[in-house]
C-alpha positions as CSV (number, residue, x, y, z in Angstrom):
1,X,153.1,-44.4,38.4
2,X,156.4,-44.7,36.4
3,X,157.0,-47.0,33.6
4,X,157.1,-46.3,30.4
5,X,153.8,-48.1,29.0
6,X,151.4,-46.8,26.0
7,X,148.6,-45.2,27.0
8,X,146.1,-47.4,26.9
9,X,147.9,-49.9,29.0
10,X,148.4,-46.8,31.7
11,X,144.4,-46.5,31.7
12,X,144.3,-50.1,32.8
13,X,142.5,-49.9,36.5
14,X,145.5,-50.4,38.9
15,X,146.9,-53.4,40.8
16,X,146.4,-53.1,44.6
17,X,149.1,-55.0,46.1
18,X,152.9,-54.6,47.2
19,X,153.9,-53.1,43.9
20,X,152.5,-50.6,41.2
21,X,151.5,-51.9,38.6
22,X,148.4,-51.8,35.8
23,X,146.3,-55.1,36.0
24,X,144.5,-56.5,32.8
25,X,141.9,-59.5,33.8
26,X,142.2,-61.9,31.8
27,X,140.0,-65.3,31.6
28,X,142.3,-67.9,33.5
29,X,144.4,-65.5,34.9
30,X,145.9,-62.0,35.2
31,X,148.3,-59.7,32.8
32,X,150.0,-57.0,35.5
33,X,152.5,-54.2,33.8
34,X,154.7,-53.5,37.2
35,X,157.7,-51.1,37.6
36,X,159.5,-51.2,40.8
37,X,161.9,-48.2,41.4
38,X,165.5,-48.5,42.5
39,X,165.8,-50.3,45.5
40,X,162.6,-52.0,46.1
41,X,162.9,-55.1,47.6
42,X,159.8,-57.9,48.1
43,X,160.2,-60.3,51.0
44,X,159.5,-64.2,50.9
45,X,156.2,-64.6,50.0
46,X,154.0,-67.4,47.8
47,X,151.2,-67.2,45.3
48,X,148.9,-69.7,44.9
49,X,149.1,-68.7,40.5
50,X,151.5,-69.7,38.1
51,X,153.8,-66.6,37.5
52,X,155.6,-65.7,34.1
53,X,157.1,-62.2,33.4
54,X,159.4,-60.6,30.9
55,X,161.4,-57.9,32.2
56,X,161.3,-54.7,29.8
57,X,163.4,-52.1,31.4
58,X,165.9,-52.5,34.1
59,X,166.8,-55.7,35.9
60,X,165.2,-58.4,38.6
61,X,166.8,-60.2,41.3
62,X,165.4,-63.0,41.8
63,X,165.1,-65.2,45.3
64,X,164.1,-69.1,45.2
65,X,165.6,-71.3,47.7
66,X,169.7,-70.6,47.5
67,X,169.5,-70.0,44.2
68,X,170.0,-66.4,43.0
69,X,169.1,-65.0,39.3
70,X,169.3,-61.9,37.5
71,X,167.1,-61.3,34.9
72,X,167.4,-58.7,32.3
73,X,165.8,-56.8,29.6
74,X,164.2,-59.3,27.3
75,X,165.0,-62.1,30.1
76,X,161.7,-64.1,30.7
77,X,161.6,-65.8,34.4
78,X,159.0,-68.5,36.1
79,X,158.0,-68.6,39.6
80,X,155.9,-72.1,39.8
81,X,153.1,-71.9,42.1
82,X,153.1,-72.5,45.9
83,X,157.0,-71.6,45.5
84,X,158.6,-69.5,47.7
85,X,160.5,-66.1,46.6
86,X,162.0,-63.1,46.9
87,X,162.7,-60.1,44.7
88,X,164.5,-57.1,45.0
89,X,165.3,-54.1,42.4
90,X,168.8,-52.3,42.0
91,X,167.7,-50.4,39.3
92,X,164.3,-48.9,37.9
93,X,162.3,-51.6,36.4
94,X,159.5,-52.5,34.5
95,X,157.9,-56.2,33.8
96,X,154.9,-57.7,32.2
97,X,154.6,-60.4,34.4
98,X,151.2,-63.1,34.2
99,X,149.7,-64.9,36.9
100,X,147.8,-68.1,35.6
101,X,145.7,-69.5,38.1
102,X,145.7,-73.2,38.6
């Protein structure tokens, strides 16, 4: 998987979902370190968890309603939960995104 994470985080068991990504458990939630190659893109979708990410390499374009937003390095987004959103990926990128359950 690409990304350019230390070691240990790339001996993390793997997230199985729609992206790759590394997936620490966390009590009360979940701690994924994603990387999404040039031209990914993720369709509408919801979670039912309260989503936080930092973008570390690269940029995310992100979908909620009409509105729009890039997000780069060092850019921290929110996706509340129950929202509806979209992603997509122009460039390589890598996040550290957390997913708090309710």
């Amino acid at each position: 998987m690409p990304g350019n994470y230390p070691d240990r985080i790339r001996r993390l068991p793997l997230y199985d979902g729609r992206f790759d990504a590394y997936r620490l458990e966390a009590g009360g939630g979940d701690v994924l370190f994603a990387s999404y190659p040039a031209g990914t893109s993720i369709e509408p979708h919801v979670h039912d968890t309260d989503n936080h990410g930092v973008i570390t390499r690269g940029e995310l374009i992100l979908t909620i309603g009409d509105d729009e937003t890039r997000y780069g390095v060092g850019d921290w987004y929110h996706v509340p939960a129950g929202t509806e959103h979209a992603a997509r990926f122009e460039v390589d990128t890598d996040e550290i995104e957390i997913w708090f359950q309710p």
